[in-house]
C-alpha positions as MATLAB code, in Angstrom:
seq = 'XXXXXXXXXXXXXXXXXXXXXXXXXXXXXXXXXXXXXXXXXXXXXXXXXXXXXXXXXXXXXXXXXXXXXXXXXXXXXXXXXXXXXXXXXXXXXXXXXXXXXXXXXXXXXXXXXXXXXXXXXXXXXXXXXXXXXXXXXXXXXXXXXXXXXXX';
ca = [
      46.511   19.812  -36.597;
      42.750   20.249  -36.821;
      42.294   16.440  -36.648;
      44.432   16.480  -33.448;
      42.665   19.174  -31.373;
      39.233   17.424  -33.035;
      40.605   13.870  -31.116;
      41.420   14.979  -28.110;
      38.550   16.963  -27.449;
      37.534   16.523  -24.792;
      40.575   15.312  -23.465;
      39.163   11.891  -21.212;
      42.706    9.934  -21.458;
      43.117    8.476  -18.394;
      39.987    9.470  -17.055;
      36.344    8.423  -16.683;
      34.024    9.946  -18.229;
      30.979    9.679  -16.058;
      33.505   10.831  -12.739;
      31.665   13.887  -12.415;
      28.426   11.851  -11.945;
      29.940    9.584   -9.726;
      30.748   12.085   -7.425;
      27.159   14.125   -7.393;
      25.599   10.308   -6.739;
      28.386    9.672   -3.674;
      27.218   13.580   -2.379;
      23.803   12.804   -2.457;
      23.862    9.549   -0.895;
      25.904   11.312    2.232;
      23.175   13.796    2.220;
      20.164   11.870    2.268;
      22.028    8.862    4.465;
      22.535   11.963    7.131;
      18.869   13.109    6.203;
      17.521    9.166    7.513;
      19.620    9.028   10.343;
      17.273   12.376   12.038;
      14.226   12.184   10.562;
      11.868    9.766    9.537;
      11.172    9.768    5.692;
       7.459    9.417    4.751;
       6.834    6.485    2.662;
       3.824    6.074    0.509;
       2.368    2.221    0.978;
      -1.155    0.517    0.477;
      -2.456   -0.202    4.053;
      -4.606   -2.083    5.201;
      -3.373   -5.027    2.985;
      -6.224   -7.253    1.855;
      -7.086  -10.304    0.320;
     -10.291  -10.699   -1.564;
     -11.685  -13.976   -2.663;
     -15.431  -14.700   -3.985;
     -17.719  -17.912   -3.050;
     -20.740  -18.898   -5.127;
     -22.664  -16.709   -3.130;
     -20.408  -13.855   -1.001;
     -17.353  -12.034   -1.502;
     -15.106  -12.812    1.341;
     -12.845   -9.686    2.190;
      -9.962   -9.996    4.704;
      -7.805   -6.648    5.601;
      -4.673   -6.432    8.234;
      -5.351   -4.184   10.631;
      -3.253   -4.913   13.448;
      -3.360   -2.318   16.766;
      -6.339   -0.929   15.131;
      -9.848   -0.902   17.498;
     -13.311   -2.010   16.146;
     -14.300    1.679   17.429;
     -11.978    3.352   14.906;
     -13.146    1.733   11.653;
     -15.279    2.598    9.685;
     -16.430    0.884    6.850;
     -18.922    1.967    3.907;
     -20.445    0.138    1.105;
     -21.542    2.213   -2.184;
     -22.428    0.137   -5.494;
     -19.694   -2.347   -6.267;
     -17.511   -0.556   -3.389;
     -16.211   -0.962   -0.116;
     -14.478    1.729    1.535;
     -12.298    0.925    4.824;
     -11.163    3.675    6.941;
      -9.987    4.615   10.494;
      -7.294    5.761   12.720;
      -4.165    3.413   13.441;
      -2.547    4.944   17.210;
       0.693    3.984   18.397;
       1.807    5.183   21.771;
       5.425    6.253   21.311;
       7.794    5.615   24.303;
       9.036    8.877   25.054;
      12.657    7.274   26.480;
      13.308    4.735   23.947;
      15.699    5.581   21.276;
      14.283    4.313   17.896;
      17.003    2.640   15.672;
      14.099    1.913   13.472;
      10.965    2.925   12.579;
       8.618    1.482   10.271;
       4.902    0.867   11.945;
       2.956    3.876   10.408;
       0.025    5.508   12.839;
      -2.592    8.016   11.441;
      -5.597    8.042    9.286;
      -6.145    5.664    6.101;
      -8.326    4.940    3.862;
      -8.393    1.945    1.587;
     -11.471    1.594   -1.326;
     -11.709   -1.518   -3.659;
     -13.955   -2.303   -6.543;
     -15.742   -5.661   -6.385;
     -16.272   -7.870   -9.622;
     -19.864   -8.128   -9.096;
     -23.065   -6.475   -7.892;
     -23.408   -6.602   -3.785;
     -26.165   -6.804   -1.216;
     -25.659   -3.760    0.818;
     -27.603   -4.899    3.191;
     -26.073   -8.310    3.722;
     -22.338   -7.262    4.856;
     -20.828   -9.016    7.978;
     -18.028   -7.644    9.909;
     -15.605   -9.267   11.653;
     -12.593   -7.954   13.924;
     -10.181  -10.876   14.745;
      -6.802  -10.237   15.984;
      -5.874   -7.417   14.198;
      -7.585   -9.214   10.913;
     -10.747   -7.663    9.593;
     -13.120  -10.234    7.406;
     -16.297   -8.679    5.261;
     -18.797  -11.195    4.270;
     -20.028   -9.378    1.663;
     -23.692  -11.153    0.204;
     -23.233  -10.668   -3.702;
     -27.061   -9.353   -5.428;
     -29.055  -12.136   -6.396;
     -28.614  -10.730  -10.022;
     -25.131  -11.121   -9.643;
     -25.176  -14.924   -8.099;
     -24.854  -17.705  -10.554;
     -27.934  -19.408  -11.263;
     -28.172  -22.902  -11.918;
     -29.773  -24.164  -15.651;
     -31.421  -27.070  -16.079;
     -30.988  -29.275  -18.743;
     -34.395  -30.719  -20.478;
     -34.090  -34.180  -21.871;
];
């Protein structure tokens, strides 16, 4: 008797066993699918994007910054680091009806570490459509220097 009651406890013939879970996941997928449909849902991303490659003498930085002005950037240079930030503004069409909506406007701000040392006073920038490009001159302790071999 004991081993009975101990078997069927708790009683899943016929059943699943994760049902119960099943169903909280199916409620909160209405709820947040419902959520999307009216509002926008914040998403946390890396913007600008950049590339950063390194010549025998400058770092070459290259950001996306497309719909973004020359007038709203603002770039610094501290040590080994480059800060890039501005404003991104999108004019939003007061009739249209957005069926989606991913360009993000607003303030960023994007900081990277270079490898090496940097001129601070030797930093080109470009603005290219939409593509920013920092010539960045690396410190002449930082450049490699060439040896000479003695015979």
């Amino acid at each position: 008797m004991i081993t009975r009651r101990f078997l069927d406890f708790p009683d899943f013939a016929g059943r699943n066993p994760f049902e119960e879970m099943d169903r909280v996941r199916r409620y909160l997928d209405q709820v947040i699918g419902q959520a999307d449909a009216g509002y926008r849902i914040p998403r946390a991303g890396v913007f600008p994007l950049v590339n950063l490659t390194e010549s025998k003498e400058n770092y070459i930085l290259r950001a996306e910054l497309p719909g973004v002005k020359a007038d709203d950037l603002d770039i610094q240079a501290t040590g080994r680091n480059i800060t890039i930030s501005g404003q991104r503004t999108i004019e939003p069409d007061p009739n249209a009806r957005y069926h989606r909506r991913e360009r993000e406007a607003g303030r960023f701000s994007r900081a990277l570490t270079l490898p090496g040392e940097i001129d601070r006073d030797k930093i080109d920038a470009r603005l290219t459509n939409g593509v920013l490009t920092l010539t960045i001159a690396k410190s002449e302790k930082a450049r490699p220097k060439q040896i000479q071999i003695r015979a």
